[in-house]
C-alpha positions as MATLAB code, in Angstrom:
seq = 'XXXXXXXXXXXXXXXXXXXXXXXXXXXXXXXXXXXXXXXXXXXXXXXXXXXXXXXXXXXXXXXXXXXXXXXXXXXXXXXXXXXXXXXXXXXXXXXXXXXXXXXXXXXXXXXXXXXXXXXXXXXXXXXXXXXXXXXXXXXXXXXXXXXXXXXXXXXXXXXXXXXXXXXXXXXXXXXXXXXXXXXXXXXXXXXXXXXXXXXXXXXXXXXXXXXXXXXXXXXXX';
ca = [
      59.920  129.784   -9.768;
      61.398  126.935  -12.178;
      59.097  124.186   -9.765;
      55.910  126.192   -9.878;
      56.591  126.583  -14.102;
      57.108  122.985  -14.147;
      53.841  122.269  -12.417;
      51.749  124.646  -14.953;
      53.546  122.613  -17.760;
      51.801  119.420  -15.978;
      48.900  120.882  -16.046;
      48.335  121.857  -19.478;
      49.598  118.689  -20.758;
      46.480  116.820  -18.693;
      44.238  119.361  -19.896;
      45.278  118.656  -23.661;
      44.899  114.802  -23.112;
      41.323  115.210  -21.704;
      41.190  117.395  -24.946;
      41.438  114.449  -26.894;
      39.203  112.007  -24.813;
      36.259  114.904  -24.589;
      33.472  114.427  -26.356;
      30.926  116.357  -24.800;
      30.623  120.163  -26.202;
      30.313  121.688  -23.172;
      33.361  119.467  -21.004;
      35.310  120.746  -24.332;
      34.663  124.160  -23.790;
      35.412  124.368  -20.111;
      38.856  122.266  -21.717;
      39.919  124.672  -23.674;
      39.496  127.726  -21.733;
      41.744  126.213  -19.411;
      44.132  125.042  -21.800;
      44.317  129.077  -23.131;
      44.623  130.222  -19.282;
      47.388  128.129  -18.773;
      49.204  128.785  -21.945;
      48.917  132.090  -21.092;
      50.189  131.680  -17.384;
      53.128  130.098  -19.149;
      53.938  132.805  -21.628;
      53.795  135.410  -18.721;
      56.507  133.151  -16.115;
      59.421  135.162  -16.383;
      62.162  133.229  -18.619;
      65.414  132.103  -16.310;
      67.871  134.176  -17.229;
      71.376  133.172  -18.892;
      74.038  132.547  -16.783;
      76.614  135.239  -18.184;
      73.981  137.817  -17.455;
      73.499  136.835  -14.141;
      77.408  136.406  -13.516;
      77.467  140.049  -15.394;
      74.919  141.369  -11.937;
      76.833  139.979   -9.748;
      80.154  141.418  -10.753;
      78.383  144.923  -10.471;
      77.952  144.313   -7.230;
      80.578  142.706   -5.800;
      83.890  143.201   -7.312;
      86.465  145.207   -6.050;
      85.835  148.343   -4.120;
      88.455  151.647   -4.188;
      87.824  154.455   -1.429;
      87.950  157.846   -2.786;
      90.558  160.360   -1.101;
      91.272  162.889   -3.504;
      88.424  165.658   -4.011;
      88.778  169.488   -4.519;
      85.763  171.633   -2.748;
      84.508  175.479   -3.822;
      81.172  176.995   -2.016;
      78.986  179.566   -2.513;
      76.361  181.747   -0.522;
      74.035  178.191   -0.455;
      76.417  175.591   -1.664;
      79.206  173.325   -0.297;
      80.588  171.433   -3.659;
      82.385  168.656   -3.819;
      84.057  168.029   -6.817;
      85.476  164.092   -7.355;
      87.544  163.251  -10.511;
      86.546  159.643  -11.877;
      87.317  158.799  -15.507;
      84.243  157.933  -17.503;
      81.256  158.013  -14.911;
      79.368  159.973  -17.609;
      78.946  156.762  -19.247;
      77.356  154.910  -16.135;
      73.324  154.584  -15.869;
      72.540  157.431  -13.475;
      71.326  155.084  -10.976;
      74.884  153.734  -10.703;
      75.697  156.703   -8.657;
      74.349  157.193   -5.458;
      74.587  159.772   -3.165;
      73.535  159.092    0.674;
      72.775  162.674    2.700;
      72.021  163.355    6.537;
      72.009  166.393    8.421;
      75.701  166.276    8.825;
      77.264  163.573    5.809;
      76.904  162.472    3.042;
      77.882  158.911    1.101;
      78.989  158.301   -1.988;
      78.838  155.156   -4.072;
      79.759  154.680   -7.422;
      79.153  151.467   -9.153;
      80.516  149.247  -11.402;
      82.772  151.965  -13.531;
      85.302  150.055  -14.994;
      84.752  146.919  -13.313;
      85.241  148.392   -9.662;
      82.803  150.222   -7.568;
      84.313  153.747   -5.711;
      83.218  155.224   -2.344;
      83.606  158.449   -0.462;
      82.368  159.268    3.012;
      82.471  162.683    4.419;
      81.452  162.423    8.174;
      81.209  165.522   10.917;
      80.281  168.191    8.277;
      81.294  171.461    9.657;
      77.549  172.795    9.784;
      74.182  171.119    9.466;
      73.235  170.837    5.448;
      69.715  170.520    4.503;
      68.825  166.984    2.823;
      66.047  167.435    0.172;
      68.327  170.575   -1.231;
      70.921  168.468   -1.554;
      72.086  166.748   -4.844;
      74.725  165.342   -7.125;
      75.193  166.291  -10.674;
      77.161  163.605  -12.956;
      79.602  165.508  -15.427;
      82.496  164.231  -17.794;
      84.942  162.524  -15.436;
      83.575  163.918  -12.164;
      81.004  164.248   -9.895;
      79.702  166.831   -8.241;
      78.579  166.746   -4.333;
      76.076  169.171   -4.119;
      75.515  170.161   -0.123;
      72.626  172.408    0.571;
      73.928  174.901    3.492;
      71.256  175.051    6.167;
      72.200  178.352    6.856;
      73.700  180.725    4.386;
      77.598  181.967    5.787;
      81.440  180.708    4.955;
      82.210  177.799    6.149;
      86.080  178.097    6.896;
      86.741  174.136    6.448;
      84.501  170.749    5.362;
      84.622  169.010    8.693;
      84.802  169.258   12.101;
      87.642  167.537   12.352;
      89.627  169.852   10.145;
      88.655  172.900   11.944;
      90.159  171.082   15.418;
      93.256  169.987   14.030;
      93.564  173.841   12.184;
      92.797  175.153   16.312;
      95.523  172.631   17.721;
      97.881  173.835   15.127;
      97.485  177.272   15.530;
      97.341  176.953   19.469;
     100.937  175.707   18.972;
     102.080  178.356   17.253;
     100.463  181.224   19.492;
     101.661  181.065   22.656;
     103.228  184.166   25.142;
     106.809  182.237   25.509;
     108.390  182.864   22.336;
     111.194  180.197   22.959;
     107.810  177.839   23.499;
     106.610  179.241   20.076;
     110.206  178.241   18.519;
     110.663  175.125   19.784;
     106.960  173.708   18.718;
     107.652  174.973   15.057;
     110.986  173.021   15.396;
     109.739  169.805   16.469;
     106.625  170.358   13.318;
     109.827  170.766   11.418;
     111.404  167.886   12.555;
     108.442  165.705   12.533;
     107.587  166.635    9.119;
     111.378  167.415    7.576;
     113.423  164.804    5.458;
     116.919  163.319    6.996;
     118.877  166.450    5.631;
     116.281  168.587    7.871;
     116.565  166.856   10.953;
     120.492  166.330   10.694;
     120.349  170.374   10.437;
     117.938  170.342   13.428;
     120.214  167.933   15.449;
     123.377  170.356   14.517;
     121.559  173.366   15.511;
     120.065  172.136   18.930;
     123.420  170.666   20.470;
     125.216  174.238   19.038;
     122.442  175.734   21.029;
     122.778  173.975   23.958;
     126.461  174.140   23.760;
     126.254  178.259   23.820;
     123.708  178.015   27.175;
     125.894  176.021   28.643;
     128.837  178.289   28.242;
     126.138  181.166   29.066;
     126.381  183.037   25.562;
     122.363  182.187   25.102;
     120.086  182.621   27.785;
     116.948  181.450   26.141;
     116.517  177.761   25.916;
     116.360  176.950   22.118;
];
């Protein structure tokens, strides 16, 4: 862009030294109407800009990138909504947030708030959502996710993932050996317990196995 300015600036420069050596009216003319379209040319080239304004675009683009994990989520009869906490975003342009939908996920980027740019991805949507009904809506310190339900019913989680893990879980629990039943919940217990839980675990299984073995408990515990 600088080169082909550079060559217009050539240009006119010749045109205004034939200027001076022209003395025919017509050759003057024909001159000066190309000086004026080339003076014009020049005025229209687009000025190179500064370097802290193009070091400013940059650093809305690149810069450091945070993934959002923390969301709260309401629906109604048409609506999944998404609701994403993020300090100032009602100051952003509104182009600065971006919301990517398909049948079944959505993307969200947020650039540029406070010198970092934010992400969420929701994958495996429970049910199909429609695309052109969905939408975001940019409030004070939050945005809002706005997923069009394809078809209108209760959708018991977000994603498919949750409602497998909520089957596996509750598999565990339900079962027609209630000593089975026990023991799962003990081992979530222990999994999931702090070192005072699983030293009262520990105590309770060997007393446990201590009573089978003198045959005061017949169920294995």
């Amino acid at each position: 862009r600088s080169l082909f300015l550079n060559q217009l600036q050539k240009d006119l420069e010749e045109v205004k030294e034939l200027l001076t050596k022209a003395t025919r009216k017509r050759l003057r003319d024909v001159l000066m109407t190309e000086k004026h379209k080339l003076e014009l040319e020049i005025k229209n080239q687009p000025s190179p800009k500064p370097k802290d304004v193009v070091e400013e675009e940059k650093s809305s683009l690149g810069g450091y990138t945070v993934k959002i994990n923390n969301y709260g989520w309401d629906q109604s009869d048409k609506f999944i909504k998404i609701y994403i906490s993020l300090n100032g975003v009602q100051k952003l342009p509104a182009e600065n947030v971006q919301v990517n939908f398909t049948e079944r996920s959505f993307d969200l980027l947020v650039k540029n708030l406070n010198g970092k740019n934010y992400t969420m991805t929701f994958n495996n949507l429970l049910k199909p959502i429609s695309v052109e009904g969905s939408s975001r809506k940019i409030k004070t310190d939050m945005v809002l996710v706005m997923c069009r339900k394809k078809q209108e019913e209760k959708w018991e989680c977000l994603t498919q993932v949750e409602k497998e893990s909520k089957e596996k879980e509750k598999a565990a629990y339900d079962t027609s050996d209630p000593s089975e039943g026990l023991m799962n919940i003990l081992k979530k217990m222990y999994a999931e317990g702090d070192d005072e839980m699983k030293r009262t675990i520990n105590k309770a299984w060997v007393e446990s196995r201590e009573k089978q073995s003198k045959g005061d408990m017949p169920m294995d515990i």
